[in-house]
N, C-alpha and C positions, 0 to 999 in steps of 0.2 A: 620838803615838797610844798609846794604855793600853788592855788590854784592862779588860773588868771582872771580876772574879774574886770566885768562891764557894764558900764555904766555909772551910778553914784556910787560910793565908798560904802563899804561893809563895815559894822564892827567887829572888833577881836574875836566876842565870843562866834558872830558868824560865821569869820573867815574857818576857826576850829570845828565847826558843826561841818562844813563844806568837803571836808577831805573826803573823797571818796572810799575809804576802808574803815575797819572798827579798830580802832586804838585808842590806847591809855597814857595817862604821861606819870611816871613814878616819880618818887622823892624821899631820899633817904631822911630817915630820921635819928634822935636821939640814941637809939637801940640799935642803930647800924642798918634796921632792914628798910628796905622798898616798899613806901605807903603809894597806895594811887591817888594822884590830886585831881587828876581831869580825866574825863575820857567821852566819847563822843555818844550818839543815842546807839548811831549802827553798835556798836560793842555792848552798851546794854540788848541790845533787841538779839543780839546774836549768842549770848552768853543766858539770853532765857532769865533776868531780872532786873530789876530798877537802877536807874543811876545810882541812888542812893549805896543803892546794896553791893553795887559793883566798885563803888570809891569807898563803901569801908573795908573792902578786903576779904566780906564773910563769903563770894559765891563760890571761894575755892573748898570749902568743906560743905558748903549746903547743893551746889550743882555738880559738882566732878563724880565722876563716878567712884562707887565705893574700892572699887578696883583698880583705879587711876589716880587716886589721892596724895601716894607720894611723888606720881608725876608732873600733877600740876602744881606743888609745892615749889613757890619761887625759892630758891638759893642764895640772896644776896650777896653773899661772900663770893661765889661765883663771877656771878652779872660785875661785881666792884672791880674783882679781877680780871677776869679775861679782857670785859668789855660788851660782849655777847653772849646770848644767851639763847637755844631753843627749847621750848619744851612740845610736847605731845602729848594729849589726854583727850579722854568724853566728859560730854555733860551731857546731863539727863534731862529733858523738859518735866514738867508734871506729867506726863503722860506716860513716861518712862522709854520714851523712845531716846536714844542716844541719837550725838553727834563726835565728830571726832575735831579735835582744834589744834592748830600748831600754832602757839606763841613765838612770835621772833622779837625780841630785846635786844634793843641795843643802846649805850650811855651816851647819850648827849655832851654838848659843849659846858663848859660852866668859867664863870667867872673866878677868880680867884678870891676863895673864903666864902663861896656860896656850896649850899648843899650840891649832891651828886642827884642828877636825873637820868632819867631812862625812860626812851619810849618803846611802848611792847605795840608790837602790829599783829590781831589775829587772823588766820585764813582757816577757813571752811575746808578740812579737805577729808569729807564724808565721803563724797562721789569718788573723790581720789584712790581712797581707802577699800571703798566696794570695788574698785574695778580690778586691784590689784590683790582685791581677795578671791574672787571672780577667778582671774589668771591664775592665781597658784589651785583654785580647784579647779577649774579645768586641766593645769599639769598633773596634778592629781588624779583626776578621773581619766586622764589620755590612756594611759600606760594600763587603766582597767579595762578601757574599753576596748583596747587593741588587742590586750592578750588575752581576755576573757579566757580568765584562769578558773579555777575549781570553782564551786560554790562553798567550799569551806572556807576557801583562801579569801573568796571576795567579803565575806559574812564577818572574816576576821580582821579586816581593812577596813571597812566600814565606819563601825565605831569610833576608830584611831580619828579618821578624817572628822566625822563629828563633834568631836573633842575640838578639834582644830578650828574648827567654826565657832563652837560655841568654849571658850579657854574656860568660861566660869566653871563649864558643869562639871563634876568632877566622877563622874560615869557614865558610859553607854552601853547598849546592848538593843539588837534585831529582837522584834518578837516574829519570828516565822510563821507559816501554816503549812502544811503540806497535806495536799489533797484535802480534806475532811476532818484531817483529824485536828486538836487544841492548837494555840498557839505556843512557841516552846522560846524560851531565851535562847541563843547564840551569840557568837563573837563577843561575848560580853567584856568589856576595858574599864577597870576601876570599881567592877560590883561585883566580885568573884562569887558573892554567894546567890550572883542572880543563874551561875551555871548549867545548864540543862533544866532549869523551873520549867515546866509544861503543865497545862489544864489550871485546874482550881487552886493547885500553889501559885502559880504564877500571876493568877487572877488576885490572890490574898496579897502577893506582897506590890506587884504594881497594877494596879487595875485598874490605870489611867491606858496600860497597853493597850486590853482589852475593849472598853472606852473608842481608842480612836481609829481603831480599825472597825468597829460593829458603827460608830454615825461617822465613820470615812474623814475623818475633820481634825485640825490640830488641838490637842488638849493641854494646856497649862494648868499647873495643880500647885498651888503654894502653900507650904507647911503643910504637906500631906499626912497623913497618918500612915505610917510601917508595923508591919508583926513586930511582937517581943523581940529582941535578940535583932533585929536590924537595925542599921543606922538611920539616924535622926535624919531628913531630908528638906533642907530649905524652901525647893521649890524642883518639879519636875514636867517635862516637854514628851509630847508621846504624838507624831506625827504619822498619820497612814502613809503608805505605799502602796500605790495602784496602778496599776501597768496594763491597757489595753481592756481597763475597764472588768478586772481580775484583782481583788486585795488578795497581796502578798505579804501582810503582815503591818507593821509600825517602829520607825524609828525611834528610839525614847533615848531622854537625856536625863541627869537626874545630879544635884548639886546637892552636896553635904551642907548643912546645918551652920560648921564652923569656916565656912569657905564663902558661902556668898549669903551677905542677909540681905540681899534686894530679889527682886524677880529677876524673870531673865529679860535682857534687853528685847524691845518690840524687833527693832534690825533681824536680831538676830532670828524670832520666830519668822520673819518673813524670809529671812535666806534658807531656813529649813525648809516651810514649805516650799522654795523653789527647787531646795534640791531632792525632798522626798518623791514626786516623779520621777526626776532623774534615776535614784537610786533603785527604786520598784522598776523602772525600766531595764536600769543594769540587771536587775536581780530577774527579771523576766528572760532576758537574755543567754543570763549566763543557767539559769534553771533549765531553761530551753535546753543550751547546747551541752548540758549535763544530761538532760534525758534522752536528748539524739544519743548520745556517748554510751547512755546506761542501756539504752533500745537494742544499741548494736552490740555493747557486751553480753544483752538476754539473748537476743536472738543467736550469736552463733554460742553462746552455753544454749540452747535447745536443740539447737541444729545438733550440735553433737551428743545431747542427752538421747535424740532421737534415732541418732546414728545409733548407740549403742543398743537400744532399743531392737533395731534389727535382727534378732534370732527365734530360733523355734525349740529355744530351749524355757520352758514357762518360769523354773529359778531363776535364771540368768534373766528375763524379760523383767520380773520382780525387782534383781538388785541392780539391775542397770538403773531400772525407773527411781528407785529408792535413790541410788547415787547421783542421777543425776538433779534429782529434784534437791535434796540437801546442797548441791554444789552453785546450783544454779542461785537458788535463793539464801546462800551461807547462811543455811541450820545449824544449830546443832547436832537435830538428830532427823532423825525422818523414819517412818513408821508407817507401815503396810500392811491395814488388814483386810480380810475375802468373807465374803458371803460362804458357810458352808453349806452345801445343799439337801444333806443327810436334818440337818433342824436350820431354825432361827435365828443362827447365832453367827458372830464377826470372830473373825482368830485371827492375830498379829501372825505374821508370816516372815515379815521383812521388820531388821529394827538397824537399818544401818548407823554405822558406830557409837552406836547408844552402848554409855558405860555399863548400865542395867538391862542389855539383851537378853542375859540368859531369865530377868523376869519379865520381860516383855512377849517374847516369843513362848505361843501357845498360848498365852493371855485371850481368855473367850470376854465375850462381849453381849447380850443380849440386843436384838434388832430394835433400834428405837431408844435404848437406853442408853445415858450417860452422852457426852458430846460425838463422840464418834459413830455410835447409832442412831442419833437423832439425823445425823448428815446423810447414812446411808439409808435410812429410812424416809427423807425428804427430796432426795435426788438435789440440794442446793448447796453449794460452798458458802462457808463461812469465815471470819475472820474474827477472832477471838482475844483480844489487847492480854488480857491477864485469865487463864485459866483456872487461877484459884478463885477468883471471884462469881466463874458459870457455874450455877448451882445444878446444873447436868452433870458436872464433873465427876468421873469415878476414880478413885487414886489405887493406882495398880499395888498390891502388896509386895512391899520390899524393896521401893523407889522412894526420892526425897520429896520432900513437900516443900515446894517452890515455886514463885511468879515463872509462868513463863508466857509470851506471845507464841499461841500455835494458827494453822491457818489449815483447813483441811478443803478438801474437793474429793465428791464421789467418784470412782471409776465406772463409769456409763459405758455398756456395749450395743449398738441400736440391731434390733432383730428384725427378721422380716415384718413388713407389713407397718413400719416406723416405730414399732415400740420398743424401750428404751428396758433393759437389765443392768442394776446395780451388783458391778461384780465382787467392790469393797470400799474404801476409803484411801487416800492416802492423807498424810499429814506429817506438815515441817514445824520442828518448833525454834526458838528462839530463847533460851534462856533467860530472866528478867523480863523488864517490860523496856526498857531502854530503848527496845529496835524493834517498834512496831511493823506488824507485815501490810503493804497497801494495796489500793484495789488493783493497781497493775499489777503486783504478782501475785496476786489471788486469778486476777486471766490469764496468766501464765501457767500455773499449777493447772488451771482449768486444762487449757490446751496440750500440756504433758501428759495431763491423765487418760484422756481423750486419746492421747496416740499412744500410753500405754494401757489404755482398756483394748485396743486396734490388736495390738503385740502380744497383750497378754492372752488375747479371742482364738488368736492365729496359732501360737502358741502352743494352748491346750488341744486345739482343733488338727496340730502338726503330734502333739504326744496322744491323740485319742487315734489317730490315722495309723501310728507306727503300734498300740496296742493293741488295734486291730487286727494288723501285719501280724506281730507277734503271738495272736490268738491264734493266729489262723494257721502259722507254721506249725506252733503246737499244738492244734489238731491234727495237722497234716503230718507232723512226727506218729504222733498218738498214733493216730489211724495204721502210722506203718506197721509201729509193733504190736496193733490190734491183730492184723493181718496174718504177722509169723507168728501170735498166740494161737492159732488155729487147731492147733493139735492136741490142744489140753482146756477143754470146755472152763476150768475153775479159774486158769490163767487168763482163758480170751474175757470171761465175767469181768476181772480183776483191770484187763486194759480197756473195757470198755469205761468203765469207770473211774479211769485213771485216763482218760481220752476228751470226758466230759469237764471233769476236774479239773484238766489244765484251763478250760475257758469262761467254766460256769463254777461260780461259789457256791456250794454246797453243805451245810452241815451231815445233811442224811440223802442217800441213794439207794434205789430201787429199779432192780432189771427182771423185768414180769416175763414168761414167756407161756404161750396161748396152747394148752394140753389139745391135741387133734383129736375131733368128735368131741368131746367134753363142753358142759357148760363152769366148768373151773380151770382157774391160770395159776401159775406157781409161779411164787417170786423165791426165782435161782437164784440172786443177790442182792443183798442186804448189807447196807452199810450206816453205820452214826455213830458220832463221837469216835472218830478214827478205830472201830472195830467193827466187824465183821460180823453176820450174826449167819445161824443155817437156816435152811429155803422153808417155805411154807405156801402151803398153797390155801386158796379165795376164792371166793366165788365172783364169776364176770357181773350179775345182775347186783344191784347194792354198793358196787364199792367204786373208788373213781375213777382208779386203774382199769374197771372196767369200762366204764364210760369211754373212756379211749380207746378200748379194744373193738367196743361193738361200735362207734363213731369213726373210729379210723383220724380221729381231725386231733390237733395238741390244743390242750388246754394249759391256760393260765389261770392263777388264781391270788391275788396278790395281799389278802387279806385273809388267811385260813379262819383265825379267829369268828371274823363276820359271816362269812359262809358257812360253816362248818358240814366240810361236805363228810360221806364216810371213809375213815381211813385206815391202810392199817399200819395199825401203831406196833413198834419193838424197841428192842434195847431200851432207853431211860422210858420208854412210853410219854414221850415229851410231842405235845401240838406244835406244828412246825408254825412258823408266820407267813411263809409264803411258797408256792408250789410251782412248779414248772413240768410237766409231761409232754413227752412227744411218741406217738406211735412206731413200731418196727412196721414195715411196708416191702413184702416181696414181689413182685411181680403182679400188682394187685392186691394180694392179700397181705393181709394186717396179722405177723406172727408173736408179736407181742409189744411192749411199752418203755420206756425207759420215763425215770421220773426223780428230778430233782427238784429239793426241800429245804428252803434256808428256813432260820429260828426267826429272822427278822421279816418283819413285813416290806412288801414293795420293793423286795429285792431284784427283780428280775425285768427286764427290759424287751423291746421286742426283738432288737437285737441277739440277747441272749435266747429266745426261743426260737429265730430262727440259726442260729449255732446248734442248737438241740437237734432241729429233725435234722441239720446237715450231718451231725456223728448218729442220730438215729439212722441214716439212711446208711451209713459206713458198717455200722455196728446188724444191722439186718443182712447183709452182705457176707463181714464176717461171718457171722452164724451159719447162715447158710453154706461157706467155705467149710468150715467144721466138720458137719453135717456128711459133704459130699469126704472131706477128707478121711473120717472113722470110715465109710465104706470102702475108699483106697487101701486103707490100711488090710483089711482082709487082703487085699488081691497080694499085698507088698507082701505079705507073711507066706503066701505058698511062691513067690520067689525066690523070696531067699533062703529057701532050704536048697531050691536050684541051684543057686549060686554058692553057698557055701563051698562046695567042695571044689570049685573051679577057681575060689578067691584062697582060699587052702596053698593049693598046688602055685597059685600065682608067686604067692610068701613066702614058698622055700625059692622061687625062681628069683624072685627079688633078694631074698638076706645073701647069697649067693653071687650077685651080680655086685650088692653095694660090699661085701667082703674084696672083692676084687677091686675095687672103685676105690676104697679107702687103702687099700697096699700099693695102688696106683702118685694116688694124692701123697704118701708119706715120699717115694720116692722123687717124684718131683718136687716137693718141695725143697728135699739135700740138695739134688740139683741146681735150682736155682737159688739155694746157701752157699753152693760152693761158685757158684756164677758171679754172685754177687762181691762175695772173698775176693775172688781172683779179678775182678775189677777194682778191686779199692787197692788193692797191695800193689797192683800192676800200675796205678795213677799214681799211691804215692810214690815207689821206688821209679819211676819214670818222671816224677819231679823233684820229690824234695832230695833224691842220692843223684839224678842226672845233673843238676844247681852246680854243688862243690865238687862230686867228678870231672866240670867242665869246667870250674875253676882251675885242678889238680892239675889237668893235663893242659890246659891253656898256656899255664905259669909254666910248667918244665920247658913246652916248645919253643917261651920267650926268653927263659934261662939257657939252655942250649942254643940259641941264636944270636943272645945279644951279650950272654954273660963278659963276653972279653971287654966289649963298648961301656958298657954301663957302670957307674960311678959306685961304690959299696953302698951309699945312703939307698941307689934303687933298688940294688940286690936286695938286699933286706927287707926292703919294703916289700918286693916281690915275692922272698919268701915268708914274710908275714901273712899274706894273702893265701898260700899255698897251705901254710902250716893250720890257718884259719877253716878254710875247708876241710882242712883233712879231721881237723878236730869234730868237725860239723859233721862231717860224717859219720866217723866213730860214735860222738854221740846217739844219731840218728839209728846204728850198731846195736849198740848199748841198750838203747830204749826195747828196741824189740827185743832183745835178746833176757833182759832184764824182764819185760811182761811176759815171756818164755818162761823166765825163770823162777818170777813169784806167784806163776800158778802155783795153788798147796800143794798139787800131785806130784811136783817136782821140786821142790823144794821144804827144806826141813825146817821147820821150823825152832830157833835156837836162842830163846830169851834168858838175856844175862842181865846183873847188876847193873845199872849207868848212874853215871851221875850227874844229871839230867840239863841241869842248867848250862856244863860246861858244851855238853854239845850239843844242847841250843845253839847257845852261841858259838861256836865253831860252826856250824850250819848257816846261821846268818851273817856272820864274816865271809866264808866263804862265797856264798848269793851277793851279799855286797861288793869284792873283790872280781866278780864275775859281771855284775851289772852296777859299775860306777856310775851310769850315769841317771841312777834312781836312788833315795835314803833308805835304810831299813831301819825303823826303831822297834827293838826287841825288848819285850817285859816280862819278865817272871814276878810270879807271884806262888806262897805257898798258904794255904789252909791251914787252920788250926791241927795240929793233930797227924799234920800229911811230914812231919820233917824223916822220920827214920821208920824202916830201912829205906835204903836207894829205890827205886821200882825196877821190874824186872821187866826190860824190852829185848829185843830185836834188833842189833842195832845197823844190820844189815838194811832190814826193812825200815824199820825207822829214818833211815838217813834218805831213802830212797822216798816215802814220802812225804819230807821235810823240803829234799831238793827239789822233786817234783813241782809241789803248791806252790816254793818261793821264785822257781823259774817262770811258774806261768803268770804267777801276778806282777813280776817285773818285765816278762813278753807283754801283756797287753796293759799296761799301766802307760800313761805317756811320761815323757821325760822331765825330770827334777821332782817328781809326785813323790810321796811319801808312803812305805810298805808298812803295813803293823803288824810284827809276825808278837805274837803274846803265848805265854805258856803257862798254866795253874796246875799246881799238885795240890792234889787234895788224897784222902788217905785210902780209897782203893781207885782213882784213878788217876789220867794224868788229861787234861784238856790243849790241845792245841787249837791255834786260831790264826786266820792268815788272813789281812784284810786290804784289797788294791783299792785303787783310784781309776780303773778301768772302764769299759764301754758297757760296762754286764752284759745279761744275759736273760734273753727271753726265761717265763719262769717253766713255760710248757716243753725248754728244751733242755733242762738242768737234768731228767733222768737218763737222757740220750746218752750225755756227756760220760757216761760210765761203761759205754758199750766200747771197742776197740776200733781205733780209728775214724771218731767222732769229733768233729768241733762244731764251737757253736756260731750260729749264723752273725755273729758278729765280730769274728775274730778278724775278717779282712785280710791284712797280708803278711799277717803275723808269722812267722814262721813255728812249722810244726806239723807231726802227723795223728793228732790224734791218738795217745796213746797214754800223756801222763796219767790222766782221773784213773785212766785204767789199772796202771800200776798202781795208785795210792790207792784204790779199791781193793786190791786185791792182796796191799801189804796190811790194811787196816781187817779186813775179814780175818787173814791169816792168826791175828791178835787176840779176833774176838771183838772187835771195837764198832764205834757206828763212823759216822761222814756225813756231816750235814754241809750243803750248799743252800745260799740265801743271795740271793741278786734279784736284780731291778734294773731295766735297759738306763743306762747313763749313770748309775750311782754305784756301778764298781760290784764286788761280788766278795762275799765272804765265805771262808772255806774252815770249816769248825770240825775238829779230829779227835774222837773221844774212845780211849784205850782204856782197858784196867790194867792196876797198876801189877799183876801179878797174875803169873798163866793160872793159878788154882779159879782166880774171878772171873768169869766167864759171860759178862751179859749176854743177850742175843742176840744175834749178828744184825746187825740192820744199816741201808743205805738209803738216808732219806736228801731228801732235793725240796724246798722250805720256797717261795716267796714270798 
């Protein structure tokens, strides 16, 4: 490269001062490597030292950066070889700002037996290097900003990327804030144990975080001081993040000891600050559309908290509220206690799925004390980080002792006139402290509570409405059979008191009634301590019963103690605590008092007083009914000697008419037994004998018409069909004539020796041979003890029903199923068992089944007349034996026959039907 030159002549050195770029001119030496002989100012001035210092070779260890040292180490063996050479590295000014330089080398011409030269050309490509670090974070930050993903995801990106900017540091990690509370590490890369650090740990181990979020500004901290037990720290970067003028916390960077001994490049501090807006903006962003996200999951978890909130059952309004409120804000537990109104004090009610309910519930509280009564006594929610550290805390007995974050809100219900009643607390907690509650859902709890203070108002205000109802029906019972006690003065006392009772709580009751002309009343009933005592009479003047007598007006009195009016005392002779009286009133006149006495003070409401005169007003009434009634009674007594002898005469006319009535009933009802007979025999022998009759005679008239035409295979066939009926009917024969016959009165009963297995089986070959197209597996088995002698049956009866049970369970069994007929001897009996694969049998028709010509509603089109059960009833009685049936519609029916093995054994006859 030459410039061109005008004017006089240059010399040498000038023409080499002229080139417009910074270069050097090497020359190998003795040792092989590449010494610099020449090089121009721009290369010192751009390399940041002296000609000098740049032709002996030292700026590559005293300017290159500590981290680019073996990059800008020339190669000479290289450069010798190839020919060319680039390299890439920083240099540091004193100030510590880096540049980034690209050496381009390449060997010059040479004479022959002269040394080897090289000229190196540097370029500047700093700008180069930012624009295209610029570009890769802006790819970087595209694909955040686009998908503005979670804020866990982004918090754990973050870091990685600042790693990538700054290569020395050899860790990163967010310090967050969220709402109020500390700042907390996150996304931590490279300093695992910076993990979850929040508040004053995290202030001890990096409190440059702290630092550069409280003055807003980038902090650089070199050879910082770390806790024991943390690693040694070169130098550490702690940039804020602010976004719309809201700090969201500090980027921090933080370089090991053994990794970088310089600071961190000035470059680099200024690319952080450029990107820590950036970042606090991403992070405003994506916080943002996290808490749209988080808004819209509270709000429909309320909406449906609230939904369920909806009833007028006050438990149900309780564990709704409890559930929803744990769900909403993922508690562990949640905990609901009420004002009770009887004293001062808070009672857990609700402890939803707390593993320790059974000691939470019923856990009382003092108003005011411990944290949950300080809230119900201030009407203010609070938010409580760690409950073991609030020295309010009460620790319920038989629960652990552990951190927990709880958050409570009063249940407020506003009365007329705007004032506001605490009707308890609720409260969520959180296990540990790890998952602080914030002040958005502390106004969330608020606003839940609020619509279950609304729920729970409604609620009790729906169950005090229907106890009202229910007071008042039973009055209104009461009063009935106050009414029909009319007849017997000690009964009607007994329901009036039993009238009051049902509405009003009473230990002791007292029914005064006003002696006519006298200035003394007698109290006819006396009641305390569920006993009864007998009447006494008082005098009106002095006592308080009287007060109401000669006042006519009821009296209240809600504090006997304090008053101490006159009373009279019986049974334990015990001061009641609190009185209620109401006057009897007839027509004007005051005939006497009714007066209930609770032990408790301030029992009594105005409610319940006016319930008093309403059964006072009943109870007056009654009496008076009474009253009139004992004088009816006279008049009824000379009636009914009247009438005696006409009600006399009436009773023989009557036993007389129903003698005739019942000779009447017995013969009709033969009647319509034998109606009923003669309709069942008349349907089955007009079906099941008309069937193969009309087979019988079908087949002759086609045997007589075609026999000469027809080939022998169809004759046959033809008399197969014929022979088939005929047998069908026979059997059908048989059956009746056989249930004829094994009635006892007609037949003898005749138990011989058998030998029992063989004709089993012969009985179940037979059935088999009869119904091929069903198995029969037959088992015997014999007992200890059951082998000799033979048993002595029947074997008339026995065969009869053996065949019975194995025909019917292969009629209603479907085809290819399996029969299990099983036999057991044992030594005074013998057990049969017969088990289908059938449709069964309802279990409420299994007794039916034993009456003649009965089937069961499930048999369909089974062929049959209802008569086997009958015969094997009737051969098993003859025995002495029982008959159990066991079915189930669709699981088939088992039929279990239990015989003694010898007529002397006789159990008692019984026919039972099992399902």
């Amino acid at each position: 490269m030459r410039p061109e030159t005008k004017g006089k002549a240059r010399k040498p050195g000038e023409i080499w001062e002229s080139f417009p770029v910074a270069w050097c001119l090497y020359e190998s030496g003795p040792d092989g490597r590449f010494h610099p002989v020449r090089a121009n100012g721009k290369a010192a001035e751009l390399l940041g030292c002296a000609l000098e210092e740049l032709l002996r070779g030292e700026w590559r260890e005293t300017r290159a950066h500590p981290a680019d040292r073996e990059a800008a180490r020339l190669d000479s063996a290289a450069l010798a070889r190839e020919g060319t050479l680039t390299l890439e590295y920083r240099i540091l000014d004193e100030n510590g700002r880096s540049r980034r330089l690209r050496e381009d080398l390449r060997l010059a011409p040479r004479k022959t037996g002269s040394p080897l030269q090289a000229i190196g050309v540097w370029t500047d490509i700093t700008a180069e290097t930012l624009r295209a670090q610029g570009l890769k974070l802006l790819n970087r930050l595209n694909p955040l900003l686009s998908s503005l993903r979670s804020l866990s995801d982004l918090t754990a990106e973050l870091p990685k990327l600042a790693l990538e900017i700054v290569p020395e540091a050899s860790g990163a990690f967010l310090a967050l804030r969220e709402e109020e509370g500390p700042l907390r590490a996150v996304g931590e890369e490279g300093a695992p144990e910076l993990r979850d650090l929040a508040g004053e740990a995290l202030c001890r181990r990096a409190p440059w975080a702290a630092q550069a979020a409280t003055e807003r500004k980038t902090i650089v901290v070199k050879n910082p001081q770390t806790p024991p037990g943390s690693p040694q720290l070169s130098w550490a970067i702690a940039a804020p993040l602010v976004a719309h003028d809201r700090l969201r916390g500090a980027l921090c960077l933080e370089a090991l000891s053994d990794r970088a001994a310089l600071g961190p490049d000035l470059n680099d501090i200024q690319r952080l600050d450029r990107l820590a807006p950036l970042i606090g903006a991403l992070l405003a962003t994506a916080e943002t559309q996290a808490d749209l996200a988080r808004r819209a999951e509270e709000t429909a978890a309320l909406v449906s908290a609230l939904k369920r909130l909806s009833t007028l059952d006050p438990t149900a309004a309780l564990e709704a509220l409890a559930a929803g409120a744990k769900k909403l804000f993922a508690g562990d537990s949640c905990r609901i206690v009420l004002a009770q109104s009887e004293r001062r004090l808070l009672r857990c009610v609700v402890a939803e799925q707390d593993a320790y309910a059974d000691r939470l519930l019923g856990f009382e509280i003092e108003w005011g004390k411990g944290i949950t009564g300080a809230v119900a006594a201030s009407g203010k929610s609070e938010i409580i980080p760690n409950a073991l550290e609030d020295p309010r805390g009460i620790q319920v007995p038989g629960t652990p002792v552990e951190p927990e974050a709880i958050m409570l809100a009063p249940i407020k219900s506003r009365q007329k006139g705007g004032a506001e009643e605490t009707l308890g607390v609720i409260l969520v907690s959180r296990v540990g402290t790890g998952r602080p509650f914030r002040k958005r859902d502390l106004e969330l709890l608020e606003t839940l509570a609020d619509a279950g203070a609304v729920s729970i108002r409604h609620a009790r205000l729906h169950a005090q409405a229907v106890e009202r109802n229910r007071l008042l029906a039973a009055a209104h019972e009461a009063v009935e059979q106050m009414n029909l006690a009319a007849a017997d003065p000690k009964k009607l006392y007994g329901a009036i008191h039993k009238t009051a009772a049902a509405v009003i709580p009473a230990g002791t009751f007292v029914l005064a009634l006003r002696r006519e002309g006298e200035e003394t009343a007698e109290a006819v009933y006396l009641y305390a301590n569920k006993e009864t005592f007998p009447p006494r009479p008082f005098p009106i003047r002095g006592s308080i019963l009287g007060r109401v007598l000669e006042s006519g007006r009821p009296l209240r009195i809600d504090d006997v103690a304090a008053a101490k009016p006159p009373m009279i005392l019986f049974g334990p002779n015990r001061l009641p605590g609190s009185l209620l009286a109401a006057p009897l009133r007839l027509g004007g006149k005051v005939i006497g008092a009714l007066c209930a006495q609770s032990y408790a003070p301030r029992a009594y409401t105005a409610e319940h007083q006016a319930l008093l005169g309403i059964i006072a007003g009943h109870a007056a009434v009654a009496l008076e009914n009474a009253r009139l009634y004992r004088e009816l009674q006279g008049y009824a007594a000379e009636l009914e000697q009247k009438v005696a002898e006409r009600t006399r005469r009436l009773e023989e006319l009557n036993a007389r008419l129903r003698q005739a009535n019942e000779r009447l009933a017995k013969a009709l009802e033969r009647e319509q037994d034998l109606g009923r007979l003669r309709t069942q025999v008349v349907s089955i022998v007009s079906h099941e004998f008309g069937t193969p009759l009309s087979v019988i005679s079908t087949g002759l008239d086609l045997f007589e018409r075609y026999y000469e035409s027809w080939p022998p295979e169809k004759r046959r066939a033809q008399l197969e069909r014929i022979r088939a009926a005929a047998q069908r009917l026979n059997a059908l024969v048989q059956d009746i004539l056989l249930a004829r016959g094994t009635d006892p009165r007609r037949h003898r009963f005749s138990p011989q020796p058998l030998e029992l297995e063989r004709f089993c089986r012969e009985a179940a070959d037979r059935c088999q041979a009869a119904e091929p197209q069903h198995s029969i597996r037959f088992e015997y088995a014999e007992a200890a003890g059951a082998e000799a002698p033979p048993p002595e049956l029947d074997a008339f009866l026995l065969e009869s029903i053996l065949a019975n049970l194995l025909s019917n369970a292969a009629k209603y069994s479907p085809k290819g199923s399996e029969i299990l007929f099983s036999v057991r001897r044992e030594p005074e009996r013998v057990i049969f068992e017969i088990r289908d694969r059938g449709p069964g049998i309802p279990p409420e028709e299994l007794n039916r089944l034993f009456e003649p010509f009965q089937r069961g509603s499930t048999a369909g089109a089974a062929p049959g007349i209802g008569l086997g059960l009958f015969i094997v009833k009737q051969g098993v009685e003859a025995h002495g034996g029982e008959i159990r049936l066991q079915s189930r519609p669709g699981e088939g029916l088992t039929a279990t026959v239990l015989l003694p093995a010898r007529p002397g054994y006789r159990p008692k006859t019984s026919v039972a039907a099992d399902s």
